[in-house]
N, C-alpha and C positions, 0 to 999 in steps of 0.2 A: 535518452528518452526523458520524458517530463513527466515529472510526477507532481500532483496535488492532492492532499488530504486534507477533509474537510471534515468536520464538527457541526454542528445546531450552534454551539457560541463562535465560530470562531472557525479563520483558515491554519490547521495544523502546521501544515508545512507549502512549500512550494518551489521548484527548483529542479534542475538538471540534475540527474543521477545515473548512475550503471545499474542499477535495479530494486524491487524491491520484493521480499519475502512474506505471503501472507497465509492466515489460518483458514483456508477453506473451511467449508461445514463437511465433505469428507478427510479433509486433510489439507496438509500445509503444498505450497504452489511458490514458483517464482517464476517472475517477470521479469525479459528482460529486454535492450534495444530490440527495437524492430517486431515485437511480439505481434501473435496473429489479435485479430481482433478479441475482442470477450466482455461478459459481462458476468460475476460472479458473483455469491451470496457470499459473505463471511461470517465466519464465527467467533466465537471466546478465544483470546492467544495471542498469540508474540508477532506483531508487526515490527521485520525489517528494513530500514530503509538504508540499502548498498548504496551509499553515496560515489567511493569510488571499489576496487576490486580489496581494498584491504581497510577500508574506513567505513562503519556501518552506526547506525544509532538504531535505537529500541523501544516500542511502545505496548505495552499489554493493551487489547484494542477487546471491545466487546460485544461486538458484529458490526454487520453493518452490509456493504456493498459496493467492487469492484468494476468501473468498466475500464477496458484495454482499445482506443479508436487513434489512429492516424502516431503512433509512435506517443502515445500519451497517454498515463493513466491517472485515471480520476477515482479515488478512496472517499466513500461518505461511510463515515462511522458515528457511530451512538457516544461516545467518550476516548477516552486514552488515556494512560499514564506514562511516563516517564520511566525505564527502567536503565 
């Protein structure tokens, strides 16, 4: 699947992945190929991005908002850091 994460300054990331792990406002969720559709609110927490099944990188994210359309997810968040 194809993921992009976005910023106010800047494209986070962008790129083919096996999935990514995010902090719902009730709790944590993951995405993966082929997910149904969605659109989701996020919260304060540890954004995943499963690049492959044993290779992941990490961002402390401080909400923001998931949508899941056509094998693609698109992440707009308020900030990120680097963990």
């Amino acid at each position: 699947m194809t993921l992009e994460i976005l910023t106010p300054e800047k494209k986070l990331f962008s790129g083919d992945v096996y999935g990514v792990q995010l902090p719902g406002i009730t709790g944590l969720f993951e995405v993966l190929d082929k997910h149904a559709p969605l659109v989701s609110a996020l919260g304060k927490g540890n954004l995943k991005i499963l690049k492959t099944k044993n290779e992941a990188e990490n961002y402390t994210i401080q909400g923001g908002f998931v949508e899941v359309l056509n094998n693609k997810a698109t992440v707009l968040i308020e900030g990120a850091t680097a963990v």
